[in-house]
mmCIF file of the N, C-alpha and C atoms, coordinates in Angstrom:
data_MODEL
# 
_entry.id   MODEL 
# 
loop_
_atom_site.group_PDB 
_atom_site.id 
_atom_site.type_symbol 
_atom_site.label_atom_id 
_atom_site.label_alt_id 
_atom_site.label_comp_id 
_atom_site.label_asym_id 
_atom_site.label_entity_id 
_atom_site.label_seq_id 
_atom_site.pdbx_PDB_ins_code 
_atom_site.Cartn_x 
_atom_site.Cartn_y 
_atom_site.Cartn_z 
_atom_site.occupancy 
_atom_site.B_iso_or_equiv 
_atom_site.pdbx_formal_charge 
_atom_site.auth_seq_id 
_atom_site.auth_comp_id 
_atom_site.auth_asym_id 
_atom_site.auth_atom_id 
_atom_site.pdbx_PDB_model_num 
ATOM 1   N N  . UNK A 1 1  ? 95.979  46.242 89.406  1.00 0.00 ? 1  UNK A N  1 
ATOM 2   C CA . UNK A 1 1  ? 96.263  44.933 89.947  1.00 0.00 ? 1  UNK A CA 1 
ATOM 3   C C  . UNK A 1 1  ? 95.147  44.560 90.919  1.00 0.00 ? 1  UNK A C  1 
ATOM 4   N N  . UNK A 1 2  ? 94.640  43.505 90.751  1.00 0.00 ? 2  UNK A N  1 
ATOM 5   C CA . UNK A 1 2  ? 93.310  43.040 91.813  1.00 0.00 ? 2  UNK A CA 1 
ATOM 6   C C  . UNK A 1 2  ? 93.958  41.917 92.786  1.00 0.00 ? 2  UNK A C  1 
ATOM 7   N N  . UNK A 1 3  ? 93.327  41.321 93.506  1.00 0.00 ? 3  UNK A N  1 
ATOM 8   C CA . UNK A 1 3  ? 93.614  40.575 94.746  1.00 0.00 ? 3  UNK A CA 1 
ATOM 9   C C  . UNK A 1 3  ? 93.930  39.495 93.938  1.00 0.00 ? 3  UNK A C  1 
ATOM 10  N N  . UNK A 1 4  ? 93.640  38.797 93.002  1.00 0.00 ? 4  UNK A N  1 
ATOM 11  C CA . UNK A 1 4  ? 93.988  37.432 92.086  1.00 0.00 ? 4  UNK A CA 1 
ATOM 12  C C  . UNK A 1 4  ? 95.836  37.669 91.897  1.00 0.00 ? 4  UNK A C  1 
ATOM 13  N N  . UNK A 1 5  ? 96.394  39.027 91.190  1.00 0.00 ? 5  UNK A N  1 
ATOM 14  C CA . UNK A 1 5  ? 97.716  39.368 91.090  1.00 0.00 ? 5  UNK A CA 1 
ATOM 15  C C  . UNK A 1 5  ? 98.120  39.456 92.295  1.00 0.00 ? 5  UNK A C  1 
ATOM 16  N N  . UNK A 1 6  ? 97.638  40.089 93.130  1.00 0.00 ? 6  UNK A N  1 
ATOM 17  C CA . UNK A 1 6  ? 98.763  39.715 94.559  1.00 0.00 ? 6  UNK A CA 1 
ATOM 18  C C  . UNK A 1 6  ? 98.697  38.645 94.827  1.00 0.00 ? 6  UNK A C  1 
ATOM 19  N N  . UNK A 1 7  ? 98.183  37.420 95.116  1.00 0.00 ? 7  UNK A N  1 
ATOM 20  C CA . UNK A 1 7  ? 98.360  36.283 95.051  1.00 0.00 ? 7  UNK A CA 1 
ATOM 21  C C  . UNK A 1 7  ? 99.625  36.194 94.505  1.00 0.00 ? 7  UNK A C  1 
ATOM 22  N N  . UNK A 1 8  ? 99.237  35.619 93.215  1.00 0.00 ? 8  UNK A N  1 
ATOM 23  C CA . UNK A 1 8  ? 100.169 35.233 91.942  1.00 0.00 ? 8  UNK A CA 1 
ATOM 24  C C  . UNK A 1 8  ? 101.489 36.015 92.311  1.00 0.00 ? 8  UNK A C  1 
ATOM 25  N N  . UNK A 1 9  ? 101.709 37.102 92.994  1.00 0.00 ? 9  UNK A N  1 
ATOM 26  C CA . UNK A 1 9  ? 102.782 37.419 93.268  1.00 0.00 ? 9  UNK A CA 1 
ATOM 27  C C  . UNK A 1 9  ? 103.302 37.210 94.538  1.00 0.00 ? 9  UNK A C  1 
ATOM 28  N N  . UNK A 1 10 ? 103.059 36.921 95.654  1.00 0.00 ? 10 UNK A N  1 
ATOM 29  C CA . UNK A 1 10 ? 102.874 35.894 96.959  1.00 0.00 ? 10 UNK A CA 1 
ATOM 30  C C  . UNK A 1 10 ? 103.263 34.646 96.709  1.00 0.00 ? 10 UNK A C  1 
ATOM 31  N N  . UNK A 1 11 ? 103.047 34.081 95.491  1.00 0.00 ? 11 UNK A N  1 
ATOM 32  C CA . UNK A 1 11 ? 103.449 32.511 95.371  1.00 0.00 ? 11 UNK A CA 1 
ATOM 33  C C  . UNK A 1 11 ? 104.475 32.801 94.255  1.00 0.00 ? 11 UNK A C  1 
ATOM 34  N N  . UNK A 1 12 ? 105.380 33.606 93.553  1.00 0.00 ? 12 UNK A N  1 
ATOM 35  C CA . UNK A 1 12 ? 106.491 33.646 93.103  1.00 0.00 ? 12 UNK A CA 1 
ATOM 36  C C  . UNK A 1 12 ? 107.573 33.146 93.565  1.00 0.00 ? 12 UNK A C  1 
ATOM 37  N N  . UNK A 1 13 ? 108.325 32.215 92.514  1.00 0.00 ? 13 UNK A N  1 
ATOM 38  C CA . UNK A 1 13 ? 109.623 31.275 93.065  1.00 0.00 ? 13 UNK A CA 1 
ATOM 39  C C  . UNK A 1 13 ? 110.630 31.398 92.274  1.00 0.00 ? 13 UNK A C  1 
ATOM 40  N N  . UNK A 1 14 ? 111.849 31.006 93.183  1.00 0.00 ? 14 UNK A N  1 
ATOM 41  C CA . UNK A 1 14 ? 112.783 31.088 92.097  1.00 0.00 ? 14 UNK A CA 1 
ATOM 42  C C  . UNK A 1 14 ? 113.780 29.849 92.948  1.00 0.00 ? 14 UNK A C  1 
ATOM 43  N N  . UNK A 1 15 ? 113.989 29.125 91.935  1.00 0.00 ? 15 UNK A N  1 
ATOM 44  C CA . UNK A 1 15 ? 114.668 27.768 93.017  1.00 0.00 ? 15 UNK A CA 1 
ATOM 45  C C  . UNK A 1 15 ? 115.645 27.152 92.254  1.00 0.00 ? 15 UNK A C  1 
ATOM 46  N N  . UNK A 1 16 ? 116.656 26.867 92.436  1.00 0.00 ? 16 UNK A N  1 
ATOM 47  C CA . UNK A 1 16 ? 117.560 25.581 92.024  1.00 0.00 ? 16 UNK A CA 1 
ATOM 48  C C  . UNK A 1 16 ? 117.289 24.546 92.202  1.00 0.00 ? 16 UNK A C  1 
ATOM 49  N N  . UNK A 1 17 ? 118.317 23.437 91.493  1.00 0.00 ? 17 UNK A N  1 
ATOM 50  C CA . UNK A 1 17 ? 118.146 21.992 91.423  1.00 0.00 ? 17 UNK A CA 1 
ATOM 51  C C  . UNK A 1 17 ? 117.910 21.156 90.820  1.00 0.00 ? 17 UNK A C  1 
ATOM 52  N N  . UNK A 1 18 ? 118.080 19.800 90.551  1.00 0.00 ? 18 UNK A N  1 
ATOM 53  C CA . UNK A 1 18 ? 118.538 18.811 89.186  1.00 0.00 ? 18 UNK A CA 1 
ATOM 54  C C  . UNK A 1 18 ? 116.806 18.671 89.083  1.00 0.00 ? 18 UNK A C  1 
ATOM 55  N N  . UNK A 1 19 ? 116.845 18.946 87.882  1.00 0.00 ? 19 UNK A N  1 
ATOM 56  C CA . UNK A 1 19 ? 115.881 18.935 86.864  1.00 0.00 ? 19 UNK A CA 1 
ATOM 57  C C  . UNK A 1 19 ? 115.252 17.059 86.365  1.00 0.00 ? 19 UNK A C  1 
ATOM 58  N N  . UNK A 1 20 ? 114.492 16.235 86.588  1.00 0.00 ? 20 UNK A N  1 
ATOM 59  C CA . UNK A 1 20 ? 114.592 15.145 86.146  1.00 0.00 ? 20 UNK A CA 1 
ATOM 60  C C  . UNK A 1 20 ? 113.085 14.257 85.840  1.00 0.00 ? 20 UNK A C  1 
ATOM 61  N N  . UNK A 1 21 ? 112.900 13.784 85.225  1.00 0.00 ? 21 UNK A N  1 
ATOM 62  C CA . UNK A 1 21 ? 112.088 13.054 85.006  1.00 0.00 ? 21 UNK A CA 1 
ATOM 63  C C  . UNK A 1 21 ? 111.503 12.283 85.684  1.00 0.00 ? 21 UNK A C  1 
ATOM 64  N N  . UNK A 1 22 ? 110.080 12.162 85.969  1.00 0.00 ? 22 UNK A N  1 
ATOM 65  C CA . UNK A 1 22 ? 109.241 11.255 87.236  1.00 0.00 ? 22 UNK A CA 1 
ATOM 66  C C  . UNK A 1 22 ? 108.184 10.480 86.144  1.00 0.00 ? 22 UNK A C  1 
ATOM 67  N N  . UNK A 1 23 ? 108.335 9.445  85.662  1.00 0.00 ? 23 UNK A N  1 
ATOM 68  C CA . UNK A 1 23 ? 107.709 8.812  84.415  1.00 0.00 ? 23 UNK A CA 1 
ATOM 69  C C  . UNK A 1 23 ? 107.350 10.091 82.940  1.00 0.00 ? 23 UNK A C  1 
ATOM 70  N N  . UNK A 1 24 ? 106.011 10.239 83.383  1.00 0.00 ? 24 UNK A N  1 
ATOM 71  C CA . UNK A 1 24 ? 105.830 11.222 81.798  1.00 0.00 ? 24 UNK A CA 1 
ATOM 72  C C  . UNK A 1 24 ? 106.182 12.780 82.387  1.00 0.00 ? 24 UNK A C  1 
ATOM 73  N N  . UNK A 1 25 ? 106.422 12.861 83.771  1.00 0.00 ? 25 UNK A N  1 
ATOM 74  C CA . UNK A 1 25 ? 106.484 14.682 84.162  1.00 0.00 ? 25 UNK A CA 1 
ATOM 75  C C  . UNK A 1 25 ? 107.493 14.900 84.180  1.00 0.00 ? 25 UNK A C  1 
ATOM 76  N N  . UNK A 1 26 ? 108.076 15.734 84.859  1.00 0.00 ? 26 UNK A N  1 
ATOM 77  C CA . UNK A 1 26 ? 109.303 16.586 85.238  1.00 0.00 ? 26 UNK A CA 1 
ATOM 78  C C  . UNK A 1 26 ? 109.258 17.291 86.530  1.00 0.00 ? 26 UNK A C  1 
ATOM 79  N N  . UNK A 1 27 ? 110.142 16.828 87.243  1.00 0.00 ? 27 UNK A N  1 
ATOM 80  C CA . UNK A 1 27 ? 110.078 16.946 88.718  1.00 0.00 ? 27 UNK A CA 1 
ATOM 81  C C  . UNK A 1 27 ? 111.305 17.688 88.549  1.00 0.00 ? 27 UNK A C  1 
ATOM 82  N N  . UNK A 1 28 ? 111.417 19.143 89.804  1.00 0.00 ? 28 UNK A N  1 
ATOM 83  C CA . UNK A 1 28 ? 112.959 19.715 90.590  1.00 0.00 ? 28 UNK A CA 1 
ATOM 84  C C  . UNK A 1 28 ? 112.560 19.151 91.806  1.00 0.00 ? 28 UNK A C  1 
ATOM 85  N N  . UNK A 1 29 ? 114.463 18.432 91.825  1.00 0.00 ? 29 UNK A N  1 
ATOM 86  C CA . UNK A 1 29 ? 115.176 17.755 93.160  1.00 0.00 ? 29 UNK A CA 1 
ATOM 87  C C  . UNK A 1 29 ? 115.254 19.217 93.632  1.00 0.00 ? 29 UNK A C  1 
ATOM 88  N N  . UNK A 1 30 ? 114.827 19.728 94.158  1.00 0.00 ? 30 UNK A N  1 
ATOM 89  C CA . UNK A 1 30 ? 115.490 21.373 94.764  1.00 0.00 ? 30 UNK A CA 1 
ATOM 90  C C  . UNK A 1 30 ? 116.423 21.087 95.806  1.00 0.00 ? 30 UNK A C  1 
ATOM 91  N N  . UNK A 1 31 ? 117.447 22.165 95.714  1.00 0.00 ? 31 UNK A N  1 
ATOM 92  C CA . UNK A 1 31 ? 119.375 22.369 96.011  1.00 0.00 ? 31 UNK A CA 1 
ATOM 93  C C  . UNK A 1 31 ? 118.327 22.217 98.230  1.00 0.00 ? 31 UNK A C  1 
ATOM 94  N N  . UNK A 1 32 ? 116.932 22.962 97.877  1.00 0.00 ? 32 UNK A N  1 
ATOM 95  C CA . UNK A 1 32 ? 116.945 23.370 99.451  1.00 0.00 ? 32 UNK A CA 1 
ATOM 96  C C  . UNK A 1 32 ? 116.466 22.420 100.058 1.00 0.00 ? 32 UNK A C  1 
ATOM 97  N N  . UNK A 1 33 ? 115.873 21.253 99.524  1.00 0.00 ? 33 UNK A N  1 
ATOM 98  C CA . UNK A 1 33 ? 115.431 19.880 99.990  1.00 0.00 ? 33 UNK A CA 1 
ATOM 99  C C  . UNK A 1 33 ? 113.857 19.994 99.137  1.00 0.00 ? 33 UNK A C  1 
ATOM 100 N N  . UNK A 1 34 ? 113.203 18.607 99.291  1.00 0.00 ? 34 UNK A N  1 
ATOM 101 C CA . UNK A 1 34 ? 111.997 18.611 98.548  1.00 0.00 ? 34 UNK A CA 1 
ATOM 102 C C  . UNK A 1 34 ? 111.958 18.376 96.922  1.00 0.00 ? 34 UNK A C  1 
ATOM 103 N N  . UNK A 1 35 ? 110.615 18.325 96.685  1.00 0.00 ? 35 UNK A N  1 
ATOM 104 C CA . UNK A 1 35 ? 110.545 18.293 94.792  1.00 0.00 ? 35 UNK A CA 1 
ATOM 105 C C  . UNK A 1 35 ? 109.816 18.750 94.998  1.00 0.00 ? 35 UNK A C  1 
ATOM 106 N N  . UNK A 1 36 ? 109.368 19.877 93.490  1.00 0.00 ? 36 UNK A N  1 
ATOM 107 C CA . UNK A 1 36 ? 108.394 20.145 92.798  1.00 0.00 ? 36 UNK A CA 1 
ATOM 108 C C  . UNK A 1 36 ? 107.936 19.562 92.039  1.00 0.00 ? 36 UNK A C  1 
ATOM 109 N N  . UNK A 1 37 ? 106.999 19.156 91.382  1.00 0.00 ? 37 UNK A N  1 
ATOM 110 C CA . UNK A 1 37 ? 106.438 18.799 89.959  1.00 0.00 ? 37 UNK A CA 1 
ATOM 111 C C  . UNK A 1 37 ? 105.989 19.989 89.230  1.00 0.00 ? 37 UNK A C  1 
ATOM 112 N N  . UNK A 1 38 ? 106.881 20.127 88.445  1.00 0.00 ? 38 UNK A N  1 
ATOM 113 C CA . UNK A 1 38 ? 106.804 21.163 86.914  1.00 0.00 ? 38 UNK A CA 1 
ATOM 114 C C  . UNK A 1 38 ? 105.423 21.237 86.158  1.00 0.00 ? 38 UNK A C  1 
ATOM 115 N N  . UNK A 1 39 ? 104.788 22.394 85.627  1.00 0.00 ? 39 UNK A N  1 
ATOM 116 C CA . UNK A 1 39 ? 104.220 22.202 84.478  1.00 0.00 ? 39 UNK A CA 1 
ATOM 117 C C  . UNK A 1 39 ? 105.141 23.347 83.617  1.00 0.00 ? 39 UNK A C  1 
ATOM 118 N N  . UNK A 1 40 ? 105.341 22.955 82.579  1.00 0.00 ? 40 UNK A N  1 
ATOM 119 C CA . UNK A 1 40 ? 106.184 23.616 81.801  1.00 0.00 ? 40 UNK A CA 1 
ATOM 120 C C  . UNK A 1 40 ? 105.456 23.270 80.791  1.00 0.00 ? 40 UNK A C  1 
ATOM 121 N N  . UNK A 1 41 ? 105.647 24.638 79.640  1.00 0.00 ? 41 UNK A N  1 
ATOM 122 C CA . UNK A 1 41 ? 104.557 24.339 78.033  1.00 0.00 ? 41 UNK A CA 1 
ATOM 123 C C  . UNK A 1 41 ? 105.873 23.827 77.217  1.00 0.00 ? 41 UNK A C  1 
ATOM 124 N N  . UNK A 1 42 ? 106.636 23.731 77.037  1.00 0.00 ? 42 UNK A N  1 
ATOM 125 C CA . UNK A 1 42 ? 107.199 22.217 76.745  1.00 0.00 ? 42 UNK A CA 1 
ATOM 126 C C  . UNK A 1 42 ? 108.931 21.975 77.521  1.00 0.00 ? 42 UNK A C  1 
ATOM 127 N N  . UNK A 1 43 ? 108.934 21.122 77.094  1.00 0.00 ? 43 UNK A N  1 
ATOM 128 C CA . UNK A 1 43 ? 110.124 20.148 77.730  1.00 0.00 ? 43 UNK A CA 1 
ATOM 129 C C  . UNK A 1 43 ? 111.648 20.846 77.205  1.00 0.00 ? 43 UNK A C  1 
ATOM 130 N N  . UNK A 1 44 ? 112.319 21.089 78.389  1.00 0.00 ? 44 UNK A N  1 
ATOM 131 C CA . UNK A 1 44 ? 113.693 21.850 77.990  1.00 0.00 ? 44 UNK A CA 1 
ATOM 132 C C  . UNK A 1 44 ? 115.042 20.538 78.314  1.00 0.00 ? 44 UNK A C  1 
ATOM 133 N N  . UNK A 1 45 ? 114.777 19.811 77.334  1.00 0.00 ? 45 UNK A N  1 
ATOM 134 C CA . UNK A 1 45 ? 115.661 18.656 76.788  1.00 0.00 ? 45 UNK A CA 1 
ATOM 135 C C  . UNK A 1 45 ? 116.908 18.676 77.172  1.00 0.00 ? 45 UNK A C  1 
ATOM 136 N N  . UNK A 1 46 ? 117.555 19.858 76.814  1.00 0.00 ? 46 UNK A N  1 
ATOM 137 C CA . UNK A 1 46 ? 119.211 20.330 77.172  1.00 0.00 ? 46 UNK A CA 1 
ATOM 138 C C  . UNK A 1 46 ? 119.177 20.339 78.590  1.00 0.00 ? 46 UNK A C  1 
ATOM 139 N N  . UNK A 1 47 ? 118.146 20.540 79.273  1.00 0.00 ? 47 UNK A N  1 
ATOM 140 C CA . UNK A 1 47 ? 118.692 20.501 81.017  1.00 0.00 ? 47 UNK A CA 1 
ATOM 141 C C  . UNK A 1 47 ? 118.027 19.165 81.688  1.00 0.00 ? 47 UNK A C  1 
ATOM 142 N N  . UNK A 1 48 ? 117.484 18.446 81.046  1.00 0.00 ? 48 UNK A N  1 
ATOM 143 C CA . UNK A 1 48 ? 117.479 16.981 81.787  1.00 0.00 ? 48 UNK A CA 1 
ATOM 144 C C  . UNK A 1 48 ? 118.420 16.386 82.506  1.00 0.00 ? 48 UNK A C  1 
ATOM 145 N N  . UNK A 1 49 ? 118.335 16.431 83.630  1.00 0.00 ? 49 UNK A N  1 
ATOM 146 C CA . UNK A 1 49 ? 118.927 15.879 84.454  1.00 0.00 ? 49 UNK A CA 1 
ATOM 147 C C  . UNK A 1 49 ? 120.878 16.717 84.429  1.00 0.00 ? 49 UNK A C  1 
ATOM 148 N N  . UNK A 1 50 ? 120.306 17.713 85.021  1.00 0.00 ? 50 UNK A N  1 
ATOM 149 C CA . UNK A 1 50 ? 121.087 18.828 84.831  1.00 0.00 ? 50 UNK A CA 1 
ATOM 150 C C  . UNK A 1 50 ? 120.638 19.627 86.200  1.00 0.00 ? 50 UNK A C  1 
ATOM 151 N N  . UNK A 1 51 ? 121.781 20.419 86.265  1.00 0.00 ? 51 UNK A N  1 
ATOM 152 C CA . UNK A 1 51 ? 121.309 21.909 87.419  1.00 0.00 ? 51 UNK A CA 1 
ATOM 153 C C  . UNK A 1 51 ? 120.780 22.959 87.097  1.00 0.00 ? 51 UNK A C  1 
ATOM 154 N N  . UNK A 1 52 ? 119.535 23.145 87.288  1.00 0.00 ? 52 UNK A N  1 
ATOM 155 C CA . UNK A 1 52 ? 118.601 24.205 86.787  1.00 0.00 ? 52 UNK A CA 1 
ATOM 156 C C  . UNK A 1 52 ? 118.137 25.612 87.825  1.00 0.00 ? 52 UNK A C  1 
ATOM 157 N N  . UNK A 1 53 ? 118.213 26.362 87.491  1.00 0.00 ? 53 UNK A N  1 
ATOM 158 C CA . UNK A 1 53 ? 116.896 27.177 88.058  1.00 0.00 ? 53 UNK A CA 1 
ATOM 159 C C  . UNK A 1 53 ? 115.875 27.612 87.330  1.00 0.00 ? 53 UNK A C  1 
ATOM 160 N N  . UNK A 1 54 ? 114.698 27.736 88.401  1.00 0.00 ? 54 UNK A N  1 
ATOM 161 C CA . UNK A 1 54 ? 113.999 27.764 87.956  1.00 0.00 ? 54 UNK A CA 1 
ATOM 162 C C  . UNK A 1 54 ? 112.693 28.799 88.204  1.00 0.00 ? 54 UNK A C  1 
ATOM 163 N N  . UNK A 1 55 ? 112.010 29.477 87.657  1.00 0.00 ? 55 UNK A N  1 
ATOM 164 C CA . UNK A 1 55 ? 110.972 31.060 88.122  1.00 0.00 ? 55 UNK A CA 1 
ATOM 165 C C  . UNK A 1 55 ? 109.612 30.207 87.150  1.00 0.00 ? 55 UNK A C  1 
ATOM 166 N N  . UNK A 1 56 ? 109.001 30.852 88.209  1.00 0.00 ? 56 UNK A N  1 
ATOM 167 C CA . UNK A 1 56 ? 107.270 30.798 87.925  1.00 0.00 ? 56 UNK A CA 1 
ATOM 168 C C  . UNK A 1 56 ? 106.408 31.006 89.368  1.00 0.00 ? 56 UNK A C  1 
ATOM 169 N N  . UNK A 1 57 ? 105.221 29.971 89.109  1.00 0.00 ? 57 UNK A N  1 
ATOM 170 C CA . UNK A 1 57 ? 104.156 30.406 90.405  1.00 0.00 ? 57 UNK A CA 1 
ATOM 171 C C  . UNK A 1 57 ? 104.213 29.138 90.579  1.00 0.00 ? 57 UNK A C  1 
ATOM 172 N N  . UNK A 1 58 ? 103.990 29.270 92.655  1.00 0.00 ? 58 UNK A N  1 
ATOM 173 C CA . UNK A 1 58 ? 103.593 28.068 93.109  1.00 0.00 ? 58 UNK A CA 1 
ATOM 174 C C  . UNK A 1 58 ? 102.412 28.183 93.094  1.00 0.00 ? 58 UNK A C  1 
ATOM 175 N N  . UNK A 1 59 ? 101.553 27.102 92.685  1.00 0.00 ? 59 UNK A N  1 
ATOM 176 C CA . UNK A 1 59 ? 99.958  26.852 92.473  1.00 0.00 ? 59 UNK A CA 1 
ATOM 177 C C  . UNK A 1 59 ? 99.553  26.172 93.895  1.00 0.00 ? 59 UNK A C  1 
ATOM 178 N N  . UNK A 1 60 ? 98.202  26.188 94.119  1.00 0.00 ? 60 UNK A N  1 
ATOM 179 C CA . UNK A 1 60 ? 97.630  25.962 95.346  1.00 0.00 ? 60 UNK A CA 1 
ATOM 180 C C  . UNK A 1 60 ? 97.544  24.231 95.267  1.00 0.00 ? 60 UNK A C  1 
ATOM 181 N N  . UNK A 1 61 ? 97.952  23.520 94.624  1.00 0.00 ? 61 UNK A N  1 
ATOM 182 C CA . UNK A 1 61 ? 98.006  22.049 94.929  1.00 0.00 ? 61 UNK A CA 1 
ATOM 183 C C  . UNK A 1 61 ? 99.565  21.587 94.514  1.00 0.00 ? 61 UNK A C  1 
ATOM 184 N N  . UNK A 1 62 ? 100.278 22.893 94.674  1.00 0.00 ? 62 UNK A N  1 
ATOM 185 C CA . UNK A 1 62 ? 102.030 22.614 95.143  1.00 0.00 ? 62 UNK A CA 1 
ATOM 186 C C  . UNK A 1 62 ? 102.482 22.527 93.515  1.00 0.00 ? 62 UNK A C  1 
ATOM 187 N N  . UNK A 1 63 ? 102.200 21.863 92.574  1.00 0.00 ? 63 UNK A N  1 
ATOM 188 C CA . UNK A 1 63 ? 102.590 22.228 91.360  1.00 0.00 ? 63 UNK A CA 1 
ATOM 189 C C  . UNK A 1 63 ? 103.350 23.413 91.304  1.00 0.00 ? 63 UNK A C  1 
ATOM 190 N N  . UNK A 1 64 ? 104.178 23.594 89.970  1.00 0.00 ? 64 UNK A N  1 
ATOM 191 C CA . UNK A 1 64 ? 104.963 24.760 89.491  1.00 0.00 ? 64 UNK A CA 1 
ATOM 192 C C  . UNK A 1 64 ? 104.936 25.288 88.439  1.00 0.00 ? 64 UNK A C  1 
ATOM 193 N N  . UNK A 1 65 ? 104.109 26.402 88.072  1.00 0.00 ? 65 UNK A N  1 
ATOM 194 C CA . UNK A 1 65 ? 103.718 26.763 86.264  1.00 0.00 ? 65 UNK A CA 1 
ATOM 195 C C  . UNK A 1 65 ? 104.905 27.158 85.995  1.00 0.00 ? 65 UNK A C  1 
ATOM 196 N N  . UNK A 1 66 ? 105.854 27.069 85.185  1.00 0.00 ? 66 UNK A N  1 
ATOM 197 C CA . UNK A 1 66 ? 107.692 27.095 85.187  1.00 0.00 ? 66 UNK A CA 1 
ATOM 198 C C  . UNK A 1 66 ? 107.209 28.404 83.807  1.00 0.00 ? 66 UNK A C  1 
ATOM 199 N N  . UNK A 1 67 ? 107.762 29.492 84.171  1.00 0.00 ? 67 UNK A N  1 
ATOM 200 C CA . UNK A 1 67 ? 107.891 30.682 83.444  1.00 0.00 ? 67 UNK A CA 1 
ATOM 201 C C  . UNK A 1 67 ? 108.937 30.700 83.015  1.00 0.00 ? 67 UNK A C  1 
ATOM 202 N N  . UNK A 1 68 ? 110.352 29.893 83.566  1.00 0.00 ? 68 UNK A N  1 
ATOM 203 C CA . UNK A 1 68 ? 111.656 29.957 82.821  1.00 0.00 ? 68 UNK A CA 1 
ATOM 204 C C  . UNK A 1 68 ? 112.426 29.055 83.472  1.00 0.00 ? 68 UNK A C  1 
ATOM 205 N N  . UNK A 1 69 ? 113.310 28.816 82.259  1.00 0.00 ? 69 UNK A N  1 
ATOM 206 C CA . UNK A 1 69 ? 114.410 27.585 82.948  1.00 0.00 ? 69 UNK A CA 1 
ATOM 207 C C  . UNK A 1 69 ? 115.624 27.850 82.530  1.00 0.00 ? 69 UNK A C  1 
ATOM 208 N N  . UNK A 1 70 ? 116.455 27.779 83.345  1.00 0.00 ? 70 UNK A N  1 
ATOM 209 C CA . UNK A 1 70 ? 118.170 28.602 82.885  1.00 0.00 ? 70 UNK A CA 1 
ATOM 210 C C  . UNK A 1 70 ? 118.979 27.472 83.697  1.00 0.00 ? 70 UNK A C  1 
ATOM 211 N N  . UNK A 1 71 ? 120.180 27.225 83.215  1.00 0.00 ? 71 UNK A N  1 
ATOM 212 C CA . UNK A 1 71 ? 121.105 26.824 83.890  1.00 0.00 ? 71 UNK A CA 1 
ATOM 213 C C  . UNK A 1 71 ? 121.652 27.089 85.278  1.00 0.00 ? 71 UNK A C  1 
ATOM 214 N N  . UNK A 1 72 ? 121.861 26.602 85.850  1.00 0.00 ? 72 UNK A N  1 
ATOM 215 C CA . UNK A 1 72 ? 122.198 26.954 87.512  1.00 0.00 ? 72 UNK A CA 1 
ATOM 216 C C  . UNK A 1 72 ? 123.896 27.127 87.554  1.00 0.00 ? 72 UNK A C  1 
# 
């Protein structure tokens, strides 16, 4: 593991909250206050505008690379 993986593991998340659409993206309302803006490799349809959680990395311009999306 090099200094790039500890990072990447330093910015590991795991968050709730309604899942919803911000024109063409996908934003979490998170349960703890705030939004994220999602990048997700594609669109999980069944939880639109739904209670989600959600795991991946926070990226250094606040984005969210979404590694998984499950029901909350």
């Amino acid at each position: 593991m090099d200094a790039s993986d500890d990072a990447a593991c330093d910015r590991r998340i795991c968050e709730s909250g309604l899942l919803v659409r911000d024109g063409a993206a996908l934003v979490l309302r998170r349960d703890a206050g705030g939004v994220y803006r999602l990048d997700l490799p594609r669109v999980p349809v069944d939880h639109v505008q739904k209670r989600v959680r959600i795991t991946g990395v926070l990226e250094a311009d606040g984005r969210v690379t979404v590694e998984g999306v499950a029901p909350a």
